[in-house]
C-alpha positions in Angstrom: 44.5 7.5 33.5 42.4 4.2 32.7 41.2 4.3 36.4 40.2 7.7 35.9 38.2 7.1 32.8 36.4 4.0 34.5 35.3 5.6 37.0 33.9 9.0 34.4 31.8 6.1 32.6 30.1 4.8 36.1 29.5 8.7 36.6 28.0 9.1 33.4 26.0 5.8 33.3 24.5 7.1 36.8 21.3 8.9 35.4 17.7 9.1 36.5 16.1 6.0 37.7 13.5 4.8 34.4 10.2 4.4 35.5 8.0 2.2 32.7 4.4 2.3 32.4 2.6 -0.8 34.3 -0.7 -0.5 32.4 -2.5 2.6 30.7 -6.2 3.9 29.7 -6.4 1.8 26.3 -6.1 3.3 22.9 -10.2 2.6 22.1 -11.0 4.6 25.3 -8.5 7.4 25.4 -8.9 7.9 22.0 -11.9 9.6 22.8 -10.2 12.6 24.5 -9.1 15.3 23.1 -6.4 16.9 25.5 -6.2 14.7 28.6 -4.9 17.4 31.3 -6.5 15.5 34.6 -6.2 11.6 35.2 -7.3 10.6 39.0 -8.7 7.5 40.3 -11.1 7.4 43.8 -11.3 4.9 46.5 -14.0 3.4 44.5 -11.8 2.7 41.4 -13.1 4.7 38.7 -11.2 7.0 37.1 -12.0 10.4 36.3 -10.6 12.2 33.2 -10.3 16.2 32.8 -10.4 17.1 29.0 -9.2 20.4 29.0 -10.1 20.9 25.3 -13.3 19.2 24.7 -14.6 21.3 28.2 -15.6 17.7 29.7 -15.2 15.5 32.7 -15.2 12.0 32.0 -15.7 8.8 33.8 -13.7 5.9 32.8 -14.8 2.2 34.8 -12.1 0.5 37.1 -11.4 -1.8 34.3 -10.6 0.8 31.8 -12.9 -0.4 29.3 -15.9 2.3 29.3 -16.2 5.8 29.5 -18.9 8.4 29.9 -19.6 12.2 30.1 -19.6 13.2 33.4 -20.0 17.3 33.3 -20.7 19.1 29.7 -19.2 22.2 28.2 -21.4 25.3 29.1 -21.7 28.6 30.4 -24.5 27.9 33.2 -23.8 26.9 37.0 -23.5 23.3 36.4 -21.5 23.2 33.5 -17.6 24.2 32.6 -16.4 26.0 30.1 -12.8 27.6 29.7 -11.5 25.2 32.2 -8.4 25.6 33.8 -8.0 22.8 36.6 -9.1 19.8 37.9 -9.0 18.5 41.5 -10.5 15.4 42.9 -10.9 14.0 47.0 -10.5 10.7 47.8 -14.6 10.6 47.8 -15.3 11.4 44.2 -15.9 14.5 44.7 -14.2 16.9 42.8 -13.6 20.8 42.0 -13.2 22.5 38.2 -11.8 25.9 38.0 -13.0 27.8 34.9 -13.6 31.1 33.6 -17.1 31.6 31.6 -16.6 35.4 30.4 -13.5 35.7 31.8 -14.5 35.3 34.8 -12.3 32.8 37.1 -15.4 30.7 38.5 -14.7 27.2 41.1 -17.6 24.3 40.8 -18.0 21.4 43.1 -19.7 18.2 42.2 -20.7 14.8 43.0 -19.1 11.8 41.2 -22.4 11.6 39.3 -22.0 15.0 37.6 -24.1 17.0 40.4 -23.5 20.4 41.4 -23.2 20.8 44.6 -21.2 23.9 45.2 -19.1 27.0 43.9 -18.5 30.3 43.6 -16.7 33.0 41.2 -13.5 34.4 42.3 -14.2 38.6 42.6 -11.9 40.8 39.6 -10.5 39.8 36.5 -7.6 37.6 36.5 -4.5 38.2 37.0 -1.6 37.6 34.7 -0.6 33.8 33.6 1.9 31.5 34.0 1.6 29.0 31.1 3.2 26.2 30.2 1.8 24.5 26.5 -1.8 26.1 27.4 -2.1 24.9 30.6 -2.8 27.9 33.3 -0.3 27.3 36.5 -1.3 29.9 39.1 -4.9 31.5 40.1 -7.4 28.8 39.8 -5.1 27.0 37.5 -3.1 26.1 41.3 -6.5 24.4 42.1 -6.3 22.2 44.9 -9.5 20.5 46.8 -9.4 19.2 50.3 -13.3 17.8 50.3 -13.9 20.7 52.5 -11.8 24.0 51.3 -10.2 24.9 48.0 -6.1 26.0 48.3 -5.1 28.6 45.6 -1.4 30.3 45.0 -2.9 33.9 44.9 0.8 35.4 45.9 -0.8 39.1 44.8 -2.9 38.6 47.6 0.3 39.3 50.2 0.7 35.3 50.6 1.4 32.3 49.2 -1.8 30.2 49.9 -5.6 31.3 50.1 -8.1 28.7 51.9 -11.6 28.9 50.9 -15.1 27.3 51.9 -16.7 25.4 49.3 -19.3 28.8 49.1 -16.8 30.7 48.8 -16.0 32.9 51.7 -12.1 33.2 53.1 -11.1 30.6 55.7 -7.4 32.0 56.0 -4.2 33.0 53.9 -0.9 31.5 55.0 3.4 31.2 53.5 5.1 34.4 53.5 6.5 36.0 50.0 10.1 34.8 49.1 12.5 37.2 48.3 13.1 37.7 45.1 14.9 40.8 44.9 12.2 42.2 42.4 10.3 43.7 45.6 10.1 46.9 43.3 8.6 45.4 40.7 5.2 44.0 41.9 4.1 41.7 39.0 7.3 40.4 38.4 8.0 39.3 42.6 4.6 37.7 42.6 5.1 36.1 39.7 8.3 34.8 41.1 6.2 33.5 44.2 3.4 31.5 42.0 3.4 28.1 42.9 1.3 24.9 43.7 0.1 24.0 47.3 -0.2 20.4 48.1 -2.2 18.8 50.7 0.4 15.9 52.5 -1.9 12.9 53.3 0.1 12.7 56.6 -0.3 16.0 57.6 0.1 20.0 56.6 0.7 21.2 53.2 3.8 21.4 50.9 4.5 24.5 48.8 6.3 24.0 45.2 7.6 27.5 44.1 6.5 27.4 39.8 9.1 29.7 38.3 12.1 31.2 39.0 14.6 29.3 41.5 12.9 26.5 41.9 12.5 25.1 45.9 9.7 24.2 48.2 8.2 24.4 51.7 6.8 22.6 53.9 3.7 23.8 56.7 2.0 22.0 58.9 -1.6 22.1 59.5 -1.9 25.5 61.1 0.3 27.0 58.3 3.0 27.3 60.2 6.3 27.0 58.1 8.3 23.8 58.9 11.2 24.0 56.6 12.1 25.2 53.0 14.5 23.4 50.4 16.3 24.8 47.3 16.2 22.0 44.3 19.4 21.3 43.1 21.0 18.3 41.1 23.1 17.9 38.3 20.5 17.1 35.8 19.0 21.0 36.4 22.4 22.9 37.1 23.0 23.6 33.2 19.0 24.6 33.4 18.5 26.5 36.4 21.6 28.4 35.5 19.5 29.6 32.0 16.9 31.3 34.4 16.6 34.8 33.5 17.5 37.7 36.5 16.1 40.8 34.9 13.2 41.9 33.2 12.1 45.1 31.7 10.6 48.0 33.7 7.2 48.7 33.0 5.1 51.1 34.2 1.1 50.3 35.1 -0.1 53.0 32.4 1.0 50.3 29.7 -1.1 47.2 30.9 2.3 45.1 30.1 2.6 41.7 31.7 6.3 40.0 32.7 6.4 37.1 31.0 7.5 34.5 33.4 8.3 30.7 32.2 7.9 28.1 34.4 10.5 25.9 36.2 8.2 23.2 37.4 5.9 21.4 35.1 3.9 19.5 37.4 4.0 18.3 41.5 2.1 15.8 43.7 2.2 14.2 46.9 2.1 10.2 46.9 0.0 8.4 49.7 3.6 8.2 52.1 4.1 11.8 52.3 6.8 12.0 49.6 6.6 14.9 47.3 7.3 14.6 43.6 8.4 17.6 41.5 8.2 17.9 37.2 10.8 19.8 35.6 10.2 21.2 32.5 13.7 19.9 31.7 12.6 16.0 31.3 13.4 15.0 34.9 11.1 14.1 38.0 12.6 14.7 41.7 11.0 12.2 44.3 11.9 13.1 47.9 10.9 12.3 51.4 8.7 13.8 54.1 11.3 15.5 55.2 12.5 17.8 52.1 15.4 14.9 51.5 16.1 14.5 47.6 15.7 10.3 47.3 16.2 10.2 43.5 16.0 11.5 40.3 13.3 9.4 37.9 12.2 9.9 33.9 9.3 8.0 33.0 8.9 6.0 29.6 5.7 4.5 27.8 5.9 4.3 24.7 8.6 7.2 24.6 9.5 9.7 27.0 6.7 11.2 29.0 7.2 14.4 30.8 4.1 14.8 33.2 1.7 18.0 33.2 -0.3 16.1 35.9 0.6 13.5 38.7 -1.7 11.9 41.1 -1.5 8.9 43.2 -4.3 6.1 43.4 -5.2 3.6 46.4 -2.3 1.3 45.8 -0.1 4.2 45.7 0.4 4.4 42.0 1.5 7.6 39.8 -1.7 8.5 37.1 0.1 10.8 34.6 -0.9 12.9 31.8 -0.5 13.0 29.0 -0.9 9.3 27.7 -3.3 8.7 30.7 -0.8 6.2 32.1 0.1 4.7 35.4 3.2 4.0 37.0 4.3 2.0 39.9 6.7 3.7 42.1 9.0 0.6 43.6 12.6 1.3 43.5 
């Protein structure tokens, strides 16, 4: 009996891995934000700071001890308003996705603030994944390669849309899962909403945003590689919450499923390794090959469960919200 409870307690005191903040935008800068929902660092050092609420893009200096307005709230080419996402390449230049009028618009710019491309997705948009305001799928999904935009568009018939900077279709790649709501067209691509992320050694990975949660793997053609379910002990009680039905509707009524997501936030570190948010508070790290490596909660000054993860030139995690950075050693 005693050897049976010793060895329940090691079980037990076998948790996530605690990853502490190593440093953090300070207080006199960051208080300047409003709702911090993008926190990315270029090659050059200086950080760039999406505030989803005030409708800016910030610059903060390499030292963390300055910041400026980068691009202003407005309706006209040039300026953001509504904003949904933010996506930055490695050369400054980075994408916003907003929707002035309701209309789902993508904007390229220079790390100066410059316009230097975009274009407005055709339609209205579609229905919303959101978790605490932030949009998930459509141009929410934002990703920005320096040369193309990636968006989960899974009403289009797949899981990934390519686009040029102007605009125009490159390709669409990722089959549907099934979801065995096939006969229920909102609800089975709501069920296939997800994140694409672009893997610094190569090909894409594919985070599936609600429902069961799993992931693929393409390579650069878009040719699947593999696919993983998520599992682990810290989700089971979760994942076994997730609703199977939902209501019929018909198209008459203009009703929406609503469809909570699983998956808070994913990014791809600098070795290939992907790193998936639940919104239970638990991160999953693992390896290029789909391999779970551990299971990690991050701590400042309290628990943090990221909405955004990025990865800087030393390989650090950038997390929002609290604009603060982690170093990823085991």
């Amino acid at each position: 009996m005693k050897s049976w409870i010793a060895a329940s307690l090691v079980v037990l005191a076998l948790g996530p891995d605690v990853l502490r903040s190593v440093d953090a935008i300070p207080a006199h800068v960051a208080g300047r934000f409003r709702d911090p929902s993008g926190f990315e660092r270029s090659a050059s050092g200086q950080y760039f700071v999406f505030d989803r609420r005030s409708q800016i893009v910030w610059g903060v200096d390499a030292r963390g001890e300055s910041a400026w307005e980068i691009v202003h709230i407005g309706n006209e080419p040039g300026r953001i308003l509504n904003p949904f996402a933010f996506a930055l390449a490695s050369d400054g230049t980075f994408a916003v996705g907003d929707a002035p009028n309701n209309q789902e618009r993508i904007q390229i710019f220079t790390p100066a603030g410059f316009r230097i491309g975009g274009f407005t997705l055709p339609g209205k948009p579609r229905a919303r994944v959101v978790l605490e305001g932030l949009v998930l799928n459509g141009i929410g999904s934002l990703q920005y390669t320096g040369t193309s935009i990636l968006l989960s568009q899974p009403e289009t018939g797949g899981l990934v849309n390519e686009y040029s900077l102007s605009g125009s279709p490159v390709r669409r790649f990722g089959e549907l899962r099934r979801t065995g709501h096939e006969d229920d067209p909102a609800v089975h691509a709501m069920l296939n909403t997800g994140v694409p992320l672009i893997d610094p050694r190569g090909g894409f990975f594919f985070v599936f945003q609600t429902g069961e949660p799993m992931f693929r793997k393409y390579d650069a053609s878009g040719r699947l590689m593999f696919e993983r379910r998520i599992q682990g002990r810290e989700i089971d009680d979760f994942v076994g919450r997730l609703p199977s039905l939902w209501p019929k509707r018909t198209a008459a009524t203009g009703e929406i499923p609503f469809v909570t997501p699983t998956i808070r936030a994913a990014a791809v570190d600098r070795s290939g390794h992907l790193w998936v948010s639940f919104t239970e508070p638990v991160t999953y790290e693992f390896d290029g090959d789909g391999d779970k490596i551990r299971a990690v909660q991050f701590r400042a000054a309290g628990p943090v469960s990221p909405n955004h993860m990025s990865f800087d030139e030393k390989g650090r995690m950038l997390v929002t919200p609290g604009l603060y950075v982690f170093e990823m050693s085991r």
